[in-house]
C-alpha beads as a LAMMPS data file, in Angstrom:
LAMMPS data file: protein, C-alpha beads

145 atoms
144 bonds

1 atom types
1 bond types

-500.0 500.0 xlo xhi
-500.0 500.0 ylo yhi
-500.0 500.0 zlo zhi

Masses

1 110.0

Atoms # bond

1 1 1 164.716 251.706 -110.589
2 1 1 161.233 250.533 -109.230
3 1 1 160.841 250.058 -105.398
4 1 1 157.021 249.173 -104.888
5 1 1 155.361 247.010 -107.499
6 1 1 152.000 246.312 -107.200
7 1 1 151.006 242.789 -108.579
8 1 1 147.623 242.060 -108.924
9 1 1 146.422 238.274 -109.150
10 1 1 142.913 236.182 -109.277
11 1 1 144.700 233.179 -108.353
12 1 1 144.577 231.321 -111.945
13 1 1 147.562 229.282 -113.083
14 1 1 149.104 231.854 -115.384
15 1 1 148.529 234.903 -112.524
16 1 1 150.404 232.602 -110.052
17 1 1 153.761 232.628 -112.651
18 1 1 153.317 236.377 -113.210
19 1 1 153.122 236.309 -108.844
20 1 1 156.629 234.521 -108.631
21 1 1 158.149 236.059 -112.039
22 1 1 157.506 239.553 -109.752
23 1 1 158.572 238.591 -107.034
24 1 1 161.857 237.434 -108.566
25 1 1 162.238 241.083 -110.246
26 1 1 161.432 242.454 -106.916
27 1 1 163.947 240.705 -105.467
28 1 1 166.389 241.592 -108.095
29 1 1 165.776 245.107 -108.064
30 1 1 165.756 245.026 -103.948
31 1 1 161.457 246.359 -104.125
32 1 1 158.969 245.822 -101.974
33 1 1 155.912 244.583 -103.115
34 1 1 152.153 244.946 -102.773
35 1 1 149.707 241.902 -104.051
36 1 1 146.238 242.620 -104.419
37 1 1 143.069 240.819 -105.663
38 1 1 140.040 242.695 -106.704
39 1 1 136.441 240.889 -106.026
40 1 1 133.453 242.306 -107.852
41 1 1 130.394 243.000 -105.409
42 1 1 127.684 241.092 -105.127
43 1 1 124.486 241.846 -107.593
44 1 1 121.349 239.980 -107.548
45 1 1 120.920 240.579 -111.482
46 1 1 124.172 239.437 -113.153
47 1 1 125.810 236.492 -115.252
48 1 1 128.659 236.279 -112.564
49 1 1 127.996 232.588 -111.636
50 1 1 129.109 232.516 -108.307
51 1 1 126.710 235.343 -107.375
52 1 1 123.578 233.480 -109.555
53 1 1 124.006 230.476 -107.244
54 1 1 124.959 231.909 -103.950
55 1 1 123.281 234.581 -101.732
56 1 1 124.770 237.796 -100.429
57 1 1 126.234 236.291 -97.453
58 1 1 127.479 232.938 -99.599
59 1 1 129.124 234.913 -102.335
60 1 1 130.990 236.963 -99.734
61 1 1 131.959 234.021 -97.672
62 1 1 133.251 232.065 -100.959
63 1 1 135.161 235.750 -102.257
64 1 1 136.440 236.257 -98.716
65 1 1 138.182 232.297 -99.119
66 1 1 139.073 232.213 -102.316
67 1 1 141.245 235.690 -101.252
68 1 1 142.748 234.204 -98.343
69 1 1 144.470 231.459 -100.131
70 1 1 145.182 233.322 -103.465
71 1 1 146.964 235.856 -100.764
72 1 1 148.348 233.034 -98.973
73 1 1 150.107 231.733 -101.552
74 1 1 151.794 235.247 -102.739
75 1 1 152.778 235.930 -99.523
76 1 1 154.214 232.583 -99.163
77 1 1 156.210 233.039 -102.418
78 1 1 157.225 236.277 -101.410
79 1 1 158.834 234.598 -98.321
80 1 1 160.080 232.269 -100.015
81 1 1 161.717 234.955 -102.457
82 1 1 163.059 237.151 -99.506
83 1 1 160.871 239.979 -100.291
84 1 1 158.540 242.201 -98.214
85 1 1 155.171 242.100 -98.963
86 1 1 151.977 243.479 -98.162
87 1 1 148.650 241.644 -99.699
88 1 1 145.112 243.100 -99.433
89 1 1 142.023 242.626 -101.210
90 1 1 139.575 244.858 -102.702
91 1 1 136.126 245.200 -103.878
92 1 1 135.451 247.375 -106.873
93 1 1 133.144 247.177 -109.639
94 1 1 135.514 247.026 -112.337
95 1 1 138.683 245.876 -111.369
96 1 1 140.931 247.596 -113.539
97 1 1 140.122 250.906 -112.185
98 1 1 140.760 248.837 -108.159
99 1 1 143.989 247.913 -109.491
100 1 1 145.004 251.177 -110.810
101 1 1 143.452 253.137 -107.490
102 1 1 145.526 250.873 -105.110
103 1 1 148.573 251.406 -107.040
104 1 1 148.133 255.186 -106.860
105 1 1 147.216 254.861 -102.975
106 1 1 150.340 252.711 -102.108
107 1 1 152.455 254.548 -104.450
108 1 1 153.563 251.858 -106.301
109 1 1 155.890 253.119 -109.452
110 1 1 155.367 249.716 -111.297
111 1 1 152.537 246.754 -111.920
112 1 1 153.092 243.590 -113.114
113 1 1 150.231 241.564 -114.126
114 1 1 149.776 238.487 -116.870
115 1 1 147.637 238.286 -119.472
116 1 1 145.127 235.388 -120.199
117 1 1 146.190 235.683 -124.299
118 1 1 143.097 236.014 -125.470
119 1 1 142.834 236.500 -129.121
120 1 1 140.875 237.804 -132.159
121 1 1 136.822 238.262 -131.714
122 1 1 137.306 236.285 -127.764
123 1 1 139.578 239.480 -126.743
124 1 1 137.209 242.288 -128.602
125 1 1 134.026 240.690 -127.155
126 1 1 135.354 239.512 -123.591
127 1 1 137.437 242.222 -123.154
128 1 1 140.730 242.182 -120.644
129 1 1 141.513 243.712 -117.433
130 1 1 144.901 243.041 -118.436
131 1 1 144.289 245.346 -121.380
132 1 1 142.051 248.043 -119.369
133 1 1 144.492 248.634 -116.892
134 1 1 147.199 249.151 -119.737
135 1 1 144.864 251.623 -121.562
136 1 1 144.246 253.406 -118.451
137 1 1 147.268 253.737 -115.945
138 1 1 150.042 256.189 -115.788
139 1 1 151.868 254.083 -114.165
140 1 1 154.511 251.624 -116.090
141 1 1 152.853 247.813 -116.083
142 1 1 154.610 245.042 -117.306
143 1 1 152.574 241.999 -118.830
144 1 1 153.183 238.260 -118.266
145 1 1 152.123 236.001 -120.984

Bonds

1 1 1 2
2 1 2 3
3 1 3 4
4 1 4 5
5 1 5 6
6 1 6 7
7 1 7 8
8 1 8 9
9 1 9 10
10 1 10 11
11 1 11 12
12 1 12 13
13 1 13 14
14 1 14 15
15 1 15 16
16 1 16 17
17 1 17 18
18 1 18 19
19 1 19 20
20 1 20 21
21 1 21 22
22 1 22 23
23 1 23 24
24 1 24 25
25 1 25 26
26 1 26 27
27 1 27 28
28 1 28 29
29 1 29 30
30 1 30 31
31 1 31 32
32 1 32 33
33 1 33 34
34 1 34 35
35 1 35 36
36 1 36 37
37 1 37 38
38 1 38 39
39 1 39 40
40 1 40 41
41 1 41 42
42 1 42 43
43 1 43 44
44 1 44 45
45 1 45 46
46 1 46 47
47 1 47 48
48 1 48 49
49 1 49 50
50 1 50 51
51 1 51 52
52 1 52 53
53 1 53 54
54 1 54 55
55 1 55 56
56 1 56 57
57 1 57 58
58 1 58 59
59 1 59 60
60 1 60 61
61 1 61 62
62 1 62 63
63 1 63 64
64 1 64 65
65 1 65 66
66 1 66 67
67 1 67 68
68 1 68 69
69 1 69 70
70 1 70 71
71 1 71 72
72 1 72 73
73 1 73 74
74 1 74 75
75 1 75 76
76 1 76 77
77 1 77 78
78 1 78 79
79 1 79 80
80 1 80 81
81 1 81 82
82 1 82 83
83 1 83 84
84 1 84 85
85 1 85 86
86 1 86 87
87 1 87 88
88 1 88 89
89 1 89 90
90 1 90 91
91 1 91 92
92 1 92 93
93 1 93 94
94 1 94 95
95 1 95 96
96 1 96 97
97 1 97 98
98 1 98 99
99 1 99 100
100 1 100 101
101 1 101 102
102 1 102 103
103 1 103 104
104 1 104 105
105 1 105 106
106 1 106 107
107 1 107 108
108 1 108 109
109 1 109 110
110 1 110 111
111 1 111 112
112 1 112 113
113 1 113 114
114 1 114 115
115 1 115 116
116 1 116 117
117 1 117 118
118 1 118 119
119 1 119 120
120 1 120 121
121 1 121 122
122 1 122 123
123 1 123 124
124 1 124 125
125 1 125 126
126 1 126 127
127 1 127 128
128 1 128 129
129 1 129 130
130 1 130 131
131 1 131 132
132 1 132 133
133 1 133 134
134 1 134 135
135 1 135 136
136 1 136 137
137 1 137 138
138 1 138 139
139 1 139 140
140 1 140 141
141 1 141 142
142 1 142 143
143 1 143 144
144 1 144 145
């Protein structure tokens, strides 16, 4: 059915389950899979805190960590799953569309992603990558929630 399922993470708690809950189904369904995580580039005008607090260099330092041991940890339940994995990072501007151009560029034929639940006026006003990427990829995605 699927053989390469992309499944992007930022390395919160819920992201982690929807990591291991895909690798299971990878594993199940005998798939490889790709994890990614999408950073934002640095602006010197933003809200982002991390970038109001740090400079250029900082920001990409902390970004750079924080990816190694989000990564670390996929790839480590990927071992521990049996399952071949490739993890990368990425730095796009709106990371819905980095999501949906890395699963076009490593052919992936499925993503599986979880959703932080947000509700009501919290989910019109904050919006959802979650909910961009399904609006805007042809290719399958499955939520975690």
């Amino acid at each position: 059915m699927y053989k390469n399922i992309l499944i992007p993470t930022d390395g919160s708690d819920l992201a982690g389950k929807a990591v291991r809950d895909g690798m299971a189904l990878a594993k199940s369904l005998g798939a490889q899979v790709t994890v990614l995580t999408v950073s934002l580039p640095f602006h010197v005008f933003t809200l982002e805190t991390g970038m109001v607090i740090d400079t250029a260099p900082e920001y990409t330092k902390h970004t750079k960590e924080k990816a190694a041991k989000t990564l670390g940890d996929a790839a480590n339940a990927a071992k521990a799953a049996g399952v071949a994995c490739e993890t990368m990072q990425v730095e796009h501007e709106h990371p819905y569309q980095g999501i949906i151009d890395t699963a076009k560029s490593k052919g992936c034929d499925l993503i599986t992603m979880a959703s932080h639940g947000r509700r009501g006026v919290a989910a019109l006003v904050l919006g959802s990558v979650t909910l961009q990427v399904l609006t805007h990829s042809k290719i399958p995605v499955l939520v975690h929630r």
